[in-house]
C-alpha positions in Angstrom: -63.8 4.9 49.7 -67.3 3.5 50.6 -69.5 5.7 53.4 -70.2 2.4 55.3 -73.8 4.1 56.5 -75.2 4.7 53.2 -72.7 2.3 51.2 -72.3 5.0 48.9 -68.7 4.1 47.4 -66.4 7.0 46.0 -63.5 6.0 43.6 -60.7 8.6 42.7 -57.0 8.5 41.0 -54.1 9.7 41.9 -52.1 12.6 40.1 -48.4 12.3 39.3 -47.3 13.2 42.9 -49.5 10.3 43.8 -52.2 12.8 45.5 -55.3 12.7 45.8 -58.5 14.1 46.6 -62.6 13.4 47.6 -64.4 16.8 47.8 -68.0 16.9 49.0 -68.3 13.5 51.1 -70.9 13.1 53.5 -70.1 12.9 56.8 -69.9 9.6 58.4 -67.6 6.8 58.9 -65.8 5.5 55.9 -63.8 2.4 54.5 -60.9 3.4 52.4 -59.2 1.4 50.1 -56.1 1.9 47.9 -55.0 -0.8 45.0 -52.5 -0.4 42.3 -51.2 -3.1 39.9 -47.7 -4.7 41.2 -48.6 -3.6 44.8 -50.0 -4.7 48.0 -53.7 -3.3 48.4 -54.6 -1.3 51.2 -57.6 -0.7 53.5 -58.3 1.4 56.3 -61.5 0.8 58.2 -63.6 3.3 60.4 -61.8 6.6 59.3 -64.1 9.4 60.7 -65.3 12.3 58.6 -67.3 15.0 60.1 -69.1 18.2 59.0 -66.9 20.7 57.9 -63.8 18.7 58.2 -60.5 18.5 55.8 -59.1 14.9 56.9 -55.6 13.6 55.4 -54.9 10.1 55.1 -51.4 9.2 54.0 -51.2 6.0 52.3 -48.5 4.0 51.4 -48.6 0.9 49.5 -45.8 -1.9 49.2 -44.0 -3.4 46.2 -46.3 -6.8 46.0 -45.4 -9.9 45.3 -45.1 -11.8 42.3 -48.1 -14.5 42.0 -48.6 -17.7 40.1 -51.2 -20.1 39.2 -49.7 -23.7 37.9 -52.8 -26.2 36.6 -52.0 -29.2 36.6 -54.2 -31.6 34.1 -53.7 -35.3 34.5 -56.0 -38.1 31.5 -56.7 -41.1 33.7 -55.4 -44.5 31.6 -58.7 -46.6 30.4 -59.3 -49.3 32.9 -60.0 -53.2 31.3 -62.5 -54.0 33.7 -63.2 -57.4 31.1 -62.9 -60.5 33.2 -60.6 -63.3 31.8 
């Protein structure tokens, strides 16, 4: 999550319940972002915090999909550019 403000950014994990927790943020507006490998990232922008405040932000992340990257590498023949 990244105080969008101060652009102080805040990373954190989940447990095995897939919980988690930021104590001691500033107050402000925030941009939250979740990622995990083999699903869809995430974000969530202008999410309020204020003074004093416990927010909770359930987030839910889909199965992604699968991506590939084909290259595709041709040789050009040599050209006779002789003239008969």
């Amino acid at each position: 999550m990244t105080n969008t403000g101060t652009g102080i950014d805040r990373k954190t994990l989940t447990n095995q319940d897939g919980l988690y927790r930021a104590d001691n943020l500033v107050p402000g507006i925030y941009a939250v972002k979740a990622a995990s490998k083999g699903f869809s990232s995430l974000a969530l922008d202008g999410v309020i915090l204020e003074t004093g405040a416990t927010k909770t932000i359930d987030l839910t992340l889909t199965v992604g999909t699968v991506e590939s990257t084909v290259t595709v590498q041709s040789v050009a023949r040599a050209v006779n550019l002789e003239t008969v």
